[in-house]
mmCIF file of the N, C-alpha and C atoms, coordinates in Angstrom:
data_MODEL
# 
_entry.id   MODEL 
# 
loop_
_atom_site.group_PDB 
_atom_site.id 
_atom_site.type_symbol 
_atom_site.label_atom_id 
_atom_site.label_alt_id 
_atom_site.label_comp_id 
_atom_site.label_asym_id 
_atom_site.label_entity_id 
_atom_site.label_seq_id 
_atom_site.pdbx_PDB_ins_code 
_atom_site.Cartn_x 
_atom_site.Cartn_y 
_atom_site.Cartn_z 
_atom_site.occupancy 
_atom_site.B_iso_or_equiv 
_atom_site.pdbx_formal_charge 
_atom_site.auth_seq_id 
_atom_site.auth_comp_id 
_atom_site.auth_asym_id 
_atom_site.auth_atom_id 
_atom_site.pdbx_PDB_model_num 
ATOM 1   N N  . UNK A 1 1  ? -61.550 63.282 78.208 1.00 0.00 ? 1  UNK A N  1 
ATOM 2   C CA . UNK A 1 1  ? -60.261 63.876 78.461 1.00 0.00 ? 1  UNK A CA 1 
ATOM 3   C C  . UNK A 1 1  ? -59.845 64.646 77.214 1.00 0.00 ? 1  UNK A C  1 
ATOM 4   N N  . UNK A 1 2  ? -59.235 65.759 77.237 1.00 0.00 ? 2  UNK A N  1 
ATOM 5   C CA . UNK A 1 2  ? -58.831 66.542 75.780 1.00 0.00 ? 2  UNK A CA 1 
ATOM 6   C C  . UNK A 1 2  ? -57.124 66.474 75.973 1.00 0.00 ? 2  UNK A C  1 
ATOM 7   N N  . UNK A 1 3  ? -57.171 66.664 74.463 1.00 0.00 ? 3  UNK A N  1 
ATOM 8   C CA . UNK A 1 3  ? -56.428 66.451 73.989 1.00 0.00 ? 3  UNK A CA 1 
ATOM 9   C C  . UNK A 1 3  ? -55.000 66.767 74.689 1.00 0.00 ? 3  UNK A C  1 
ATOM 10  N N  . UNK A 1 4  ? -54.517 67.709 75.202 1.00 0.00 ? 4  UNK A N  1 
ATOM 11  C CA . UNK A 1 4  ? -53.867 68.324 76.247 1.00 0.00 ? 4  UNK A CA 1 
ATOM 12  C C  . UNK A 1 4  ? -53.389 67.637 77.422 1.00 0.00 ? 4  UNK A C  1 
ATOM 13  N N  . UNK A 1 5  ? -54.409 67.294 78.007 1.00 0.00 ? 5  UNK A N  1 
ATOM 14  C CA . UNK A 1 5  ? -54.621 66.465 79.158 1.00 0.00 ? 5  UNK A CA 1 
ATOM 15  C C  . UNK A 1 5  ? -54.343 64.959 79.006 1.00 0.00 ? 5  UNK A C  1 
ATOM 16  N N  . UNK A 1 6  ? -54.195 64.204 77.771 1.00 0.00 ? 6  UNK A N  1 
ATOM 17  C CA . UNK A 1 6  ? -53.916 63.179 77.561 1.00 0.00 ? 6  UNK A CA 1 
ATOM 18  C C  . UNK A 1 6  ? -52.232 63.059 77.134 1.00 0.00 ? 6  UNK A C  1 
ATOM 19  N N  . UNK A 1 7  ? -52.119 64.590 76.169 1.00 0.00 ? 7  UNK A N  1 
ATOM 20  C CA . UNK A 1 7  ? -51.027 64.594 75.677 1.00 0.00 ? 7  UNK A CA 1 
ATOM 21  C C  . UNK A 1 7  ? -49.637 64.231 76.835 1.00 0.00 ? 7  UNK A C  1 
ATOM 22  N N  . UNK A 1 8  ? -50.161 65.391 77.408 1.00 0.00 ? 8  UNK A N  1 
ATOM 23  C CA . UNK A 1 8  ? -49.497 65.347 78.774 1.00 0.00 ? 8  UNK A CA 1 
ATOM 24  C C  . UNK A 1 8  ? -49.013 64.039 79.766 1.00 0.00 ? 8  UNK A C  1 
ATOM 25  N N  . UNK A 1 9  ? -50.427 63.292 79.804 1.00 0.00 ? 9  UNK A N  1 
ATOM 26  C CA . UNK A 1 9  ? -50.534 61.688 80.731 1.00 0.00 ? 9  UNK A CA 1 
ATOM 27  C C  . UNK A 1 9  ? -49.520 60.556 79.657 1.00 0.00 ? 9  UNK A C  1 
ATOM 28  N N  . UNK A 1 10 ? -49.478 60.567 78.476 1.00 0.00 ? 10 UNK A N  1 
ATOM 29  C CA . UNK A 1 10 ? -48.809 59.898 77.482 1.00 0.00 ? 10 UNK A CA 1 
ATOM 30  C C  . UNK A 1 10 ? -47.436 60.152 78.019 1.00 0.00 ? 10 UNK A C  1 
ATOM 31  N N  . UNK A 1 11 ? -46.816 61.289 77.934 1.00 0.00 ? 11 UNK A N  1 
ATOM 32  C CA . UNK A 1 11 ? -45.604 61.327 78.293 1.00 0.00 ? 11 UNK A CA 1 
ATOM 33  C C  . UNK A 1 11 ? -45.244 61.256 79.422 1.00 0.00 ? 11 UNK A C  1 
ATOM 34  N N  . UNK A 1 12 ? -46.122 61.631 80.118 1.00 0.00 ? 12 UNK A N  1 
ATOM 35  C CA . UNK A 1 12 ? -45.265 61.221 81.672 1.00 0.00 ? 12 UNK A CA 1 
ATOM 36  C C  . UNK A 1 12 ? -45.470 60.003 81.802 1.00 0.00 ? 12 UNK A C  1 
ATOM 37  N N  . UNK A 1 13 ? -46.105 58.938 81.457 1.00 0.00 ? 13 UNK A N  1 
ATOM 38  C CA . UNK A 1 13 ? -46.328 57.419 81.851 1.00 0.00 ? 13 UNK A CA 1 
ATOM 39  C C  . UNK A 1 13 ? -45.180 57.313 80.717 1.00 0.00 ? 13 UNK A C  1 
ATOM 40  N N  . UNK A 1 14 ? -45.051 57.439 79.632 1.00 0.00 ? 14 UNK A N  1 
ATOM 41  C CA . UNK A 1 14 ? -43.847 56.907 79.097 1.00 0.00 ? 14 UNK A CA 1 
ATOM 42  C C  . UNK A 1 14 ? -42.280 57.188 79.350 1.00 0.00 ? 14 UNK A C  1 
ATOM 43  N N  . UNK A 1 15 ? -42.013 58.398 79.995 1.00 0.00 ? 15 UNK A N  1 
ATOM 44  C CA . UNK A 1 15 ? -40.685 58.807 80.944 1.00 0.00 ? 15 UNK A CA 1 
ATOM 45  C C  . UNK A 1 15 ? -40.668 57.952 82.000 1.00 0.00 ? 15 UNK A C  1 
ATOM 46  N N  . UNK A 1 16 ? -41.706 57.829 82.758 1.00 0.00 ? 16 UNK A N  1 
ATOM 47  C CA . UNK A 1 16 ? -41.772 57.324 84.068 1.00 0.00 ? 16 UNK A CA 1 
ATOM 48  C C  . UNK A 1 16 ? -41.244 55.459 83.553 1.00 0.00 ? 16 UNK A C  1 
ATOM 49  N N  . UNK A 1 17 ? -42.218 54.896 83.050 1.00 0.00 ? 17 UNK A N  1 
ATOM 50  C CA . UNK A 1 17 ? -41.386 53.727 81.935 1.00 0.00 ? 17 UNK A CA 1 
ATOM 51  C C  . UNK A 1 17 ? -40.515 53.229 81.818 1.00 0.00 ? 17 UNK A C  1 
ATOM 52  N N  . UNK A 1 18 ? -40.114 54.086 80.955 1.00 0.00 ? 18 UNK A N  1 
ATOM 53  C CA . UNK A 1 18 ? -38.610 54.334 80.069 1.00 0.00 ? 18 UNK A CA 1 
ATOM 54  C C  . UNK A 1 18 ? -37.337 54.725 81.512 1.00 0.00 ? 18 UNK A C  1 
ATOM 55  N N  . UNK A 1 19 ? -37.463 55.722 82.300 1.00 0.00 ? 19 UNK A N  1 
ATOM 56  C CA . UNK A 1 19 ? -36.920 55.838 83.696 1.00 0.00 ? 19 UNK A CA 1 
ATOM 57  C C  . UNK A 1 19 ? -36.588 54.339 83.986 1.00 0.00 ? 19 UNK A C  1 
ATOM 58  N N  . UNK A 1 20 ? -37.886 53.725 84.737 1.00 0.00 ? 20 UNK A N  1 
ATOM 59  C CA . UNK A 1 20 ? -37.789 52.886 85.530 1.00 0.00 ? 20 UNK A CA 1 
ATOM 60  C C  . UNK A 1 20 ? -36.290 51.255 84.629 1.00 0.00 ? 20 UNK A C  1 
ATOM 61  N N  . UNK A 1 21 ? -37.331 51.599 83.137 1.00 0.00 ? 21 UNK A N  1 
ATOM 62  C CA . UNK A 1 21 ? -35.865 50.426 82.773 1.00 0.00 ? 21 UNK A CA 1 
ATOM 63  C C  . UNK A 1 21 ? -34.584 50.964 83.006 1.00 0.00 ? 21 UNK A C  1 
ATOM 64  N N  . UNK A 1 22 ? -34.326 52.415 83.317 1.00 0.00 ? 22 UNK A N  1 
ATOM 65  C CA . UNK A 1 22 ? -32.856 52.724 83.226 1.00 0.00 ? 22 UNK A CA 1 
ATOM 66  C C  . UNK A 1 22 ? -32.768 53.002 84.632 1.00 0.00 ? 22 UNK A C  1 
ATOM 67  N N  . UNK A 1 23 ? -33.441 52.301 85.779 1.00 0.00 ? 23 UNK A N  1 
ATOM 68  C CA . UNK A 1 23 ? -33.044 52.254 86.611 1.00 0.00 ? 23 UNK A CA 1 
ATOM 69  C C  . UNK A 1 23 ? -32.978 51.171 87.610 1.00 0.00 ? 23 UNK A C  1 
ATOM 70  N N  . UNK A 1 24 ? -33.793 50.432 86.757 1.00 0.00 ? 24 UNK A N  1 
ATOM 71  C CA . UNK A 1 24 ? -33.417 48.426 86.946 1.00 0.00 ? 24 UNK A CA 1 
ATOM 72  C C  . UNK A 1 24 ? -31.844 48.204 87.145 1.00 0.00 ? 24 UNK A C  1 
ATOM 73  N N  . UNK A 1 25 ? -31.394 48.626 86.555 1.00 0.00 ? 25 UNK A N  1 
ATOM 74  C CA . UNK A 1 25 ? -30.145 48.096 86.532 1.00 0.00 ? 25 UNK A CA 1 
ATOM 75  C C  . UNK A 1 25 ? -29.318 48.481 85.676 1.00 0.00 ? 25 UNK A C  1 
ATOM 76  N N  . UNK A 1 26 ? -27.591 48.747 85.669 1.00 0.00 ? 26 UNK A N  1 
ATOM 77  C CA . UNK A 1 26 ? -26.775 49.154 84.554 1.00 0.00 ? 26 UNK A CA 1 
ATOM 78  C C  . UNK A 1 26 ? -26.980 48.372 83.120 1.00 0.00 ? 26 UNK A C  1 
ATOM 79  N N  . UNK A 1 27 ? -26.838 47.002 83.243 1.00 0.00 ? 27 UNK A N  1 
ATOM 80  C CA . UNK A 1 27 ? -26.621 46.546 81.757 1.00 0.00 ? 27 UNK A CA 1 
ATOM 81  C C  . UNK A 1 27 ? -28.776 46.604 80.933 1.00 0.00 ? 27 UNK A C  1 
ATOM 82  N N  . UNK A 1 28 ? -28.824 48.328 80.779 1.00 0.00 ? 28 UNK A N  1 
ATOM 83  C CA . UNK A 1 28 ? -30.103 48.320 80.507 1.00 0.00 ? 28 UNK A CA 1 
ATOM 84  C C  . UNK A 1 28 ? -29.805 49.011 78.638 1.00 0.00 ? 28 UNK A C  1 
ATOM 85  N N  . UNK A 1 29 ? -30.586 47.980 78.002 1.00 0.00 ? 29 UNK A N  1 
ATOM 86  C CA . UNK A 1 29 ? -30.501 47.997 76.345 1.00 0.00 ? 29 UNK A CA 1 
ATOM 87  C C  . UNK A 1 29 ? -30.338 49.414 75.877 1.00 0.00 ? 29 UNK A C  1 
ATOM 88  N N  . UNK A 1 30 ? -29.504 49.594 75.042 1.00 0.00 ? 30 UNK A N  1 
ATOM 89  C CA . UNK A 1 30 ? -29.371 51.026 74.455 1.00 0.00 ? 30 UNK A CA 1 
ATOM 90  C C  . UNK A 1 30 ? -30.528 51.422 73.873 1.00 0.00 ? 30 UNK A C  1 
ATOM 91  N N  . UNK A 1 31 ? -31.398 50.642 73.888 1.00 0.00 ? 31 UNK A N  1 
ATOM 92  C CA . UNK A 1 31 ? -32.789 51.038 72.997 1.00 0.00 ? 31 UNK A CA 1 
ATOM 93  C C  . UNK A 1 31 ? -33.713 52.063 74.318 1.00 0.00 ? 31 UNK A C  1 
ATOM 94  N N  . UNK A 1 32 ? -33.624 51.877 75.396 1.00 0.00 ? 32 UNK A N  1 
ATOM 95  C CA . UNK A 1 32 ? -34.357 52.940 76.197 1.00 0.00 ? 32 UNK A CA 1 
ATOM 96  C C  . UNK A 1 32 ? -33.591 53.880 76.727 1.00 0.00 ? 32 UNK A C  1 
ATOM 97  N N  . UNK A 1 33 ? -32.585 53.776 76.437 1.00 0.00 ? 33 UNK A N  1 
ATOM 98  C CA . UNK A 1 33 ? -31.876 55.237 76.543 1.00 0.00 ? 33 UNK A CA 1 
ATOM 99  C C  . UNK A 1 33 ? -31.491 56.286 75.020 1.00 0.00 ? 33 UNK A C  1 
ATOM 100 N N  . UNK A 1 34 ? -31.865 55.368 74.221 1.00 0.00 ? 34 UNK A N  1 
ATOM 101 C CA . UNK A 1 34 ? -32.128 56.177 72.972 1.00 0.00 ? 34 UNK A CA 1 
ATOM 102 C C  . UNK A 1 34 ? -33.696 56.846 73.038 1.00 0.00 ? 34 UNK A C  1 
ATOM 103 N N  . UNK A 1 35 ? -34.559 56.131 73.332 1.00 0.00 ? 35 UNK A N  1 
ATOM 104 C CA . UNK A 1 35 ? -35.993 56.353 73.111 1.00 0.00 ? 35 UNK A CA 1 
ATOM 105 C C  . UNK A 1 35 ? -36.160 57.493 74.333 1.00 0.00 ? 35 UNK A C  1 
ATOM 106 N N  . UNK A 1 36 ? -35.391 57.661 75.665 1.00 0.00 ? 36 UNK A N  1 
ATOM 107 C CA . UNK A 1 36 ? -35.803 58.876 76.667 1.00 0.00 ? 36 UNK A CA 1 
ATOM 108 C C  . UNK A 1 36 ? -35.173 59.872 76.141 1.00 0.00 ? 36 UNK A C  1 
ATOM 109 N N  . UNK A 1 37 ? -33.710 59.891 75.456 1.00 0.00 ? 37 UNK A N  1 
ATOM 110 C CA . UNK A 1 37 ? -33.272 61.293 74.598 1.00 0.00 ? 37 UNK A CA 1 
ATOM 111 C C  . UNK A 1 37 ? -34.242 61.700 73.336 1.00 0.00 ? 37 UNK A C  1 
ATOM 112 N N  . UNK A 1 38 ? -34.285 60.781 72.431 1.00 0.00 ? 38 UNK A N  1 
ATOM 113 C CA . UNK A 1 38 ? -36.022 61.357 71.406 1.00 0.00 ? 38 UNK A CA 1 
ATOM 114 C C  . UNK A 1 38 ? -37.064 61.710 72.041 1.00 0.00 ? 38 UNK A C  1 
ATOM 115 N N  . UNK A 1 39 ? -37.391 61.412 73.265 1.00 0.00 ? 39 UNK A N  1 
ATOM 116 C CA . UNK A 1 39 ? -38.694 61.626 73.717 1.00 0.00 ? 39 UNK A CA 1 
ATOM 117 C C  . UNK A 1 39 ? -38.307 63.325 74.114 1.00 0.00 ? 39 UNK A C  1 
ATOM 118 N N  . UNK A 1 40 ? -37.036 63.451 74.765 1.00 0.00 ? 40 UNK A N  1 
ATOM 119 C CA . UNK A 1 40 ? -36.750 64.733 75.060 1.00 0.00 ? 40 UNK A CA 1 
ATOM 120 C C  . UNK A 1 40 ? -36.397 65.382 74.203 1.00 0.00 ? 40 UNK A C  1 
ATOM 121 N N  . UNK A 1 41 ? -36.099 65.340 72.648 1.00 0.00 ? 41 UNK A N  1 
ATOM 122 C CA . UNK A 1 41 ? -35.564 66.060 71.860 1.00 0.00 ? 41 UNK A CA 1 
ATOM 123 C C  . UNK A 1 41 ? -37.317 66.318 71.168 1.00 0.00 ? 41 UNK A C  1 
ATOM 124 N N  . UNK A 1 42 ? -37.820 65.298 71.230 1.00 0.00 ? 42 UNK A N  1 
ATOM 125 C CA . UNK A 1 42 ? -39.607 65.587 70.619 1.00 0.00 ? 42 UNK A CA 1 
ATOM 126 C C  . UNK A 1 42 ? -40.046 66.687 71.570 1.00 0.00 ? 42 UNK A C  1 
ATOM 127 N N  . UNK A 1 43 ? -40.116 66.712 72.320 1.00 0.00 ? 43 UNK A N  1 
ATOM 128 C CA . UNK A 1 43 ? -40.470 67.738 73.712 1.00 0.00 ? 43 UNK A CA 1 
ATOM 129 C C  . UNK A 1 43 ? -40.182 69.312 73.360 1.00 0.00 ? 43 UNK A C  1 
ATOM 130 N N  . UNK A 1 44 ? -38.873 69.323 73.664 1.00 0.00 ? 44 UNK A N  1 
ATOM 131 C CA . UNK A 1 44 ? -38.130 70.209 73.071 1.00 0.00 ? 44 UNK A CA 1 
ATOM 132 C C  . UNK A 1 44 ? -38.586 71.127 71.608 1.00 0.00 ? 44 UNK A C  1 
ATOM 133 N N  . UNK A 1 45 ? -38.898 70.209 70.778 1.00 0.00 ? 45 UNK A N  1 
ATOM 134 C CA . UNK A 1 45 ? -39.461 71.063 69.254 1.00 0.00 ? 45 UNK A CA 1 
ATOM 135 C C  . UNK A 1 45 ? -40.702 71.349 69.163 1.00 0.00 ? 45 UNK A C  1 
ATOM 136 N N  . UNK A 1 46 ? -41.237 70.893 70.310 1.00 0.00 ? 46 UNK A N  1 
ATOM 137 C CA . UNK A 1 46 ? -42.621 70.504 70.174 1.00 0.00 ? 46 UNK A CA 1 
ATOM 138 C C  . UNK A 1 46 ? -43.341 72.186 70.883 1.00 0.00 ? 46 UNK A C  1 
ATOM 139 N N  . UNK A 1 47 ? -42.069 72.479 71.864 1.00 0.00 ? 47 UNK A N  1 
ATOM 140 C CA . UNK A 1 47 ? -42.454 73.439 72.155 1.00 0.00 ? 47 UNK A CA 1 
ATOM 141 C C  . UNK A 1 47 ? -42.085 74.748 71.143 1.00 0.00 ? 47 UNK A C  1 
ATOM 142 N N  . UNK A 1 48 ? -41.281 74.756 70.617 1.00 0.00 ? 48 UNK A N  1 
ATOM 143 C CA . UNK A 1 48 ? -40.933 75.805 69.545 1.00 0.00 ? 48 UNK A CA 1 
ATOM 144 C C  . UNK A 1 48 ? -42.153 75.870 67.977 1.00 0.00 ? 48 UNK A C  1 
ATOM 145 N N  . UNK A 1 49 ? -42.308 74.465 68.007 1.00 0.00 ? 49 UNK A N  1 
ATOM 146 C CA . UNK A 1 49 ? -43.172 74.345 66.676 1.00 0.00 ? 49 UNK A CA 1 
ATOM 147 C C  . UNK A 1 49 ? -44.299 74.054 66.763 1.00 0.00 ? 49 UNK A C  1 
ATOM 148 N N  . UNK A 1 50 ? -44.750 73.753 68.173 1.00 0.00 ? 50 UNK A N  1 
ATOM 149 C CA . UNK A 1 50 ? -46.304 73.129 68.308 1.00 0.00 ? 50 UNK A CA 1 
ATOM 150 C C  . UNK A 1 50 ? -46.752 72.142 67.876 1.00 0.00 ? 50 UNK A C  1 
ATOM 151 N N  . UNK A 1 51 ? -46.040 71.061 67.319 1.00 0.00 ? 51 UNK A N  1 
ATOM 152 C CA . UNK A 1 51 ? -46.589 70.204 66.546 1.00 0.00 ? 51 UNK A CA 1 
ATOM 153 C C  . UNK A 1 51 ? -46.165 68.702 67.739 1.00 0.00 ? 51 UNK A C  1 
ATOM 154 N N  . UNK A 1 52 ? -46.536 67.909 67.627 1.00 0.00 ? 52 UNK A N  1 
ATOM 155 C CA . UNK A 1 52 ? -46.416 66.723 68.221 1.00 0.00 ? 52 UNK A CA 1 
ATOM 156 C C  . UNK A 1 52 ? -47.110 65.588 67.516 1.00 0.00 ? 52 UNK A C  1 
ATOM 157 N N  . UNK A 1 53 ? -46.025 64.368 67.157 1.00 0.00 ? 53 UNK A N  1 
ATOM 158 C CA . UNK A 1 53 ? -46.746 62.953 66.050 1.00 0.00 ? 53 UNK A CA 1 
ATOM 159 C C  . UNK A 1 53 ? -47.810 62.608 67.082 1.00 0.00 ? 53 UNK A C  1 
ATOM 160 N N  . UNK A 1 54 ? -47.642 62.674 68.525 1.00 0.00 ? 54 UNK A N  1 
ATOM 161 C CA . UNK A 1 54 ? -49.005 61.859 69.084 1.00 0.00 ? 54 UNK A CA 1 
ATOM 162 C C  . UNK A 1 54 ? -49.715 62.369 69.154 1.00 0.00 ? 54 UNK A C  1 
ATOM 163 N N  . UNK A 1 55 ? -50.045 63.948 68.547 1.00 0.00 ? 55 UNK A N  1 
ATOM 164 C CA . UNK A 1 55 ? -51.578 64.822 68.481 1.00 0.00 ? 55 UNK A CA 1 
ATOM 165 C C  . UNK A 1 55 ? -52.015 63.919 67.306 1.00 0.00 ? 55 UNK A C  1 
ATOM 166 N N  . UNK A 1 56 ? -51.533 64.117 66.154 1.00 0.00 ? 56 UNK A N  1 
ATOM 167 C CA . UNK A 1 56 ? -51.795 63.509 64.729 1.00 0.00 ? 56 UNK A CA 1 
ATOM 168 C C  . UNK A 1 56 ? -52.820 61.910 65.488 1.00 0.00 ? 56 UNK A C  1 
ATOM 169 N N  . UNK A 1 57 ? -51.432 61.059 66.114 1.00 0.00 ? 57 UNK A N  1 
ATOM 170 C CA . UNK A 1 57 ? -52.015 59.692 66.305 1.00 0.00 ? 57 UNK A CA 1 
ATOM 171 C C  . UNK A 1 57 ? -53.892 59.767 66.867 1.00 0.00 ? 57 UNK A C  1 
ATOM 172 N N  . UNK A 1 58 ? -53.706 60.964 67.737 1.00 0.00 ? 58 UNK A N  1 
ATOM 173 C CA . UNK A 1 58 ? -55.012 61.452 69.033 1.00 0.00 ? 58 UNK A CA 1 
ATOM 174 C C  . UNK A 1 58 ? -56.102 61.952 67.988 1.00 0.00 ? 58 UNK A C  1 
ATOM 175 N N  . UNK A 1 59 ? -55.817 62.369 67.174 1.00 0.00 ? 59 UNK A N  1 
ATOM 176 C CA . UNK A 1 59 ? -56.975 62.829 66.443 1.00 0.00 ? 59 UNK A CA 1 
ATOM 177 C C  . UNK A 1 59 ? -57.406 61.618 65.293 1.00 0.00 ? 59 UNK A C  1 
ATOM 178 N N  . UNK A 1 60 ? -56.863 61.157 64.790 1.00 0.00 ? 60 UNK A N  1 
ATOM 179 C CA . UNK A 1 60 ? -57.216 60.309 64.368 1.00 0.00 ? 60 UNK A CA 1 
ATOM 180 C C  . UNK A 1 60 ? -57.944 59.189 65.023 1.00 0.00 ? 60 UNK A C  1 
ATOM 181 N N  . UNK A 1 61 ? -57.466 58.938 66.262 1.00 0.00 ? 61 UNK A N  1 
ATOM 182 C CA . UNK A 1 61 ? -58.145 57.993 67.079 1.00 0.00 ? 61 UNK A CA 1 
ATOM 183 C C  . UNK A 1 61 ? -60.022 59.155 67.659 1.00 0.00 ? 61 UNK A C  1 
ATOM 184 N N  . UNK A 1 62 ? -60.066 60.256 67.545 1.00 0.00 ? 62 UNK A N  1 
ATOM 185 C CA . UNK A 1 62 ? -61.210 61.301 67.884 1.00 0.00 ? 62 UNK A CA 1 
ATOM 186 C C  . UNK A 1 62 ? -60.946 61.888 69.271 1.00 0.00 ? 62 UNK A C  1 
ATOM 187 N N  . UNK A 1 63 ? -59.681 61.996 69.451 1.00 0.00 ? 63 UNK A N  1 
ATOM 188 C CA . UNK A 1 63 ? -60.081 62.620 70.878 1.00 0.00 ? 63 UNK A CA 1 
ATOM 189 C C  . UNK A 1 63 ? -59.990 63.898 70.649 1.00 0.00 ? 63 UNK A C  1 
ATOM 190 N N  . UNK A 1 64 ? -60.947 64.755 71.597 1.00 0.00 ? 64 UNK A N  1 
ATOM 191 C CA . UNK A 1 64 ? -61.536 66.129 71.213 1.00 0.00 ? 64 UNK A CA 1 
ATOM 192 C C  . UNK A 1 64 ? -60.079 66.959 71.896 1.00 0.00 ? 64 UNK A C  1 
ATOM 193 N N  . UNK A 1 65 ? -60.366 68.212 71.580 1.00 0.00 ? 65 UNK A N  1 
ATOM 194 C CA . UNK A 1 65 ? -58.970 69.684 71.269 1.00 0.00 ? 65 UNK A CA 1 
ATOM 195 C C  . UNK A 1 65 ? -60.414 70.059 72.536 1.00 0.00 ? 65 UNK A C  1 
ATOM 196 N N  . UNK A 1 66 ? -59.110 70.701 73.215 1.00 0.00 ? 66 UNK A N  1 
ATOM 197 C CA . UNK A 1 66 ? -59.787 72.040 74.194 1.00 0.00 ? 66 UNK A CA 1 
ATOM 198 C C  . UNK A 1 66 ? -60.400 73.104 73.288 1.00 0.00 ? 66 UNK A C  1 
ATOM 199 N N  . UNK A 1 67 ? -61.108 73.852 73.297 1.00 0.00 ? 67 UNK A N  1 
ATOM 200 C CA . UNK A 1 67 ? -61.987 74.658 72.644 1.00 0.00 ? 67 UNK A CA 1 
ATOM 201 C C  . UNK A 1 67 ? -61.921 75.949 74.038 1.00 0.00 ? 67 UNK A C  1 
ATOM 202 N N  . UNK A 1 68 ? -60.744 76.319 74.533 1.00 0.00 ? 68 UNK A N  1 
ATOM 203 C CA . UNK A 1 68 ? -60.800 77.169 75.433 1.00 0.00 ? 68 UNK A CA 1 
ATOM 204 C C  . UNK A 1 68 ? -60.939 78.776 74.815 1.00 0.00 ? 68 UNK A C  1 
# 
């Protein structure tokens, strides 16, 4: 899987997640409704600056870059 393609699967399994606790129920911890606004504010810069901490984490772990 490259890098792209994972990047991608990371965040939607972690919205989808993060969603589902904030939709268990009202009294849901301020900690996952802090963590779905960072995830969207990471998103957000990520597209202006290209950079993303979980490429860094992905390469370090070896997962290969599209070479398109």
């Amino acid at each position: 899987m490259t890098m792209d393609r994972l990047l991608r699967l990371t965040s939607g399994v972690a919205l989808l997640v993060v969603f589902l606790f904030g939709v268990a129920g009202s009294n849901v911890h301020w900690f996952w409704k802090f963590f779905m606004v960072f995830m969207a504010i990471n998103q957000i810069q990520s597209a202006f600056t290209n950079w993303c901490p979980v490429v860094s984490v992905y390469r370090k772990l070896g997962v290969k870059e599209c070479n398109c």
